[in-house]
C-alpha positions as CSV (number, residue, x, y, z in Angstrom):
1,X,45.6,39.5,23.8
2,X,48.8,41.2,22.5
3,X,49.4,44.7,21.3
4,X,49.2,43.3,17.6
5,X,45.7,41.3,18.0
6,X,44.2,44.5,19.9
7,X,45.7,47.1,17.3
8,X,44.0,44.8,14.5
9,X,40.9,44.1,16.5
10,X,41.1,47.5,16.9
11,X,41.2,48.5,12.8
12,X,38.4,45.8,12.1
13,X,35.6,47.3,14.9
14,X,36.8,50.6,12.6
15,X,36.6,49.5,8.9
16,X,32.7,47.8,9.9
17,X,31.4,51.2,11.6
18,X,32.8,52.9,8.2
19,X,31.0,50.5,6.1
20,X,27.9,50.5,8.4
21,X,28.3,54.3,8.7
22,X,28.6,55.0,5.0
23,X,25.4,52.8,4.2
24,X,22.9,54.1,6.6
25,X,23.9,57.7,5.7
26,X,21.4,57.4,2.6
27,X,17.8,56.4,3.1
28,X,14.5,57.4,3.8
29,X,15.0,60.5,5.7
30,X,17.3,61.6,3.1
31,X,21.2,62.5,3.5
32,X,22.8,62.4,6.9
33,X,25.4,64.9,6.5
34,X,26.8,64.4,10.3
35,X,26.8,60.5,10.0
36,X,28.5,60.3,6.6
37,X,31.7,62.6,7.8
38,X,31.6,59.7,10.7
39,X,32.0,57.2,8.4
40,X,34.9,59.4,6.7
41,X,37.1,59.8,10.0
42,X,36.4,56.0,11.1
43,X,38.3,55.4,7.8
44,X,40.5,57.4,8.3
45,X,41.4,56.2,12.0
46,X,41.3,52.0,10.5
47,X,44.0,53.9,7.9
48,X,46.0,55.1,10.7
49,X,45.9,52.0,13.2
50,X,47.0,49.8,9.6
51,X,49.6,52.5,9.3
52,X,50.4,51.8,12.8
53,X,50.4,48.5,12.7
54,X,53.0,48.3,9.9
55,X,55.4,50.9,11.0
56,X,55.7,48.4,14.4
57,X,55.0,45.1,13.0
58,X,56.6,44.7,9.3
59,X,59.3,42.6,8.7
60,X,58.6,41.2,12.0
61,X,56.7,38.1,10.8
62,X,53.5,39.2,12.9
63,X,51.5,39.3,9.3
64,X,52.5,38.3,5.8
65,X,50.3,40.8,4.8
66,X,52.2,43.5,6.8
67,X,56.2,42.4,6.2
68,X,55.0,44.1,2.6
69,X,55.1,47.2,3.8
70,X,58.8,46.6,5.0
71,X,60.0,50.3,4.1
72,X,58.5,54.0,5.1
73,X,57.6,54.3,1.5
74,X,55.8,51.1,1.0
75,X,54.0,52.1,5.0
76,X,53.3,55.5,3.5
77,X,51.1,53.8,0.5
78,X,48.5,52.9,3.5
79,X,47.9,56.6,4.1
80,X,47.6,57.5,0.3
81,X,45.5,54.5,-0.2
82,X,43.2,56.1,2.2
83,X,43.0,59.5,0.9
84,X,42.5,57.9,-2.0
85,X,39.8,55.7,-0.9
86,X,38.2,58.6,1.1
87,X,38.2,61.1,-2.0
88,X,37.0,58.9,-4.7
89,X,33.6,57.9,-2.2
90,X,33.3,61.8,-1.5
91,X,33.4,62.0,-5.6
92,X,30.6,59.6,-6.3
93,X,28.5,60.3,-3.4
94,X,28.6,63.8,-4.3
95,X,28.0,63.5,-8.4
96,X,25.9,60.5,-8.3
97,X,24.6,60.4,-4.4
98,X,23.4,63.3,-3.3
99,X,22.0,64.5,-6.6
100,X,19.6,61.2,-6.6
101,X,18.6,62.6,-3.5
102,X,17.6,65.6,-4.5
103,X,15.7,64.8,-7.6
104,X,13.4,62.3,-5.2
105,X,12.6,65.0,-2.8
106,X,11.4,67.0,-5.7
């Protein structure tokens, strides 16, 4: 397996355990504080590995997808699209999350 394929493997096994992180910190036993900043930094690390990935692979032809991000402006969009991504779910999970939450406990 190269360096590419294990980088991207690598970013995938990340995004799902955000996902799966960020759905099972809401349920039954209420609001997993611990579990949901989990599911914060494993997006954050699948944002670094894709900004990773793009500062060694684009224009390389590895990925179409990648040879976008060509420039250090366009690779520093992945970043911002992360912080972006990780402030808007904080937003509606705290506004329209947590407050469900705590109108069913009462």
């Amino acid at each position: 397996m190269t360096a590419f394929n294990s980088l991207l493997a690598l970013a995938l096994l990340f995004f799902i355990a955000h996902v799966f992180l960020l759905f099972t910190s809401f349920g039954k036993s209420g609001y997993q504080k611990l579990r949901y900043f989990y599911s914060h930094l494993t997006l954050w690390i699948c944002g670094g590995l894709l900004f990773l990935l793009a500062v060694l692979y684009a224009g390389k032809n590895e990925s179409a997808v990648l040879d976008v991000f060509d420039t250090a402006g366009k690779q520093l969009l992945i970043p911002a699209i992360v912080v972006v991504l990780s402030l808007t779910a904080h937003t509606i999970v705290r506004f329209l999350v947590i407050p469900k939450f705590q109108l069913d406990k009462k």
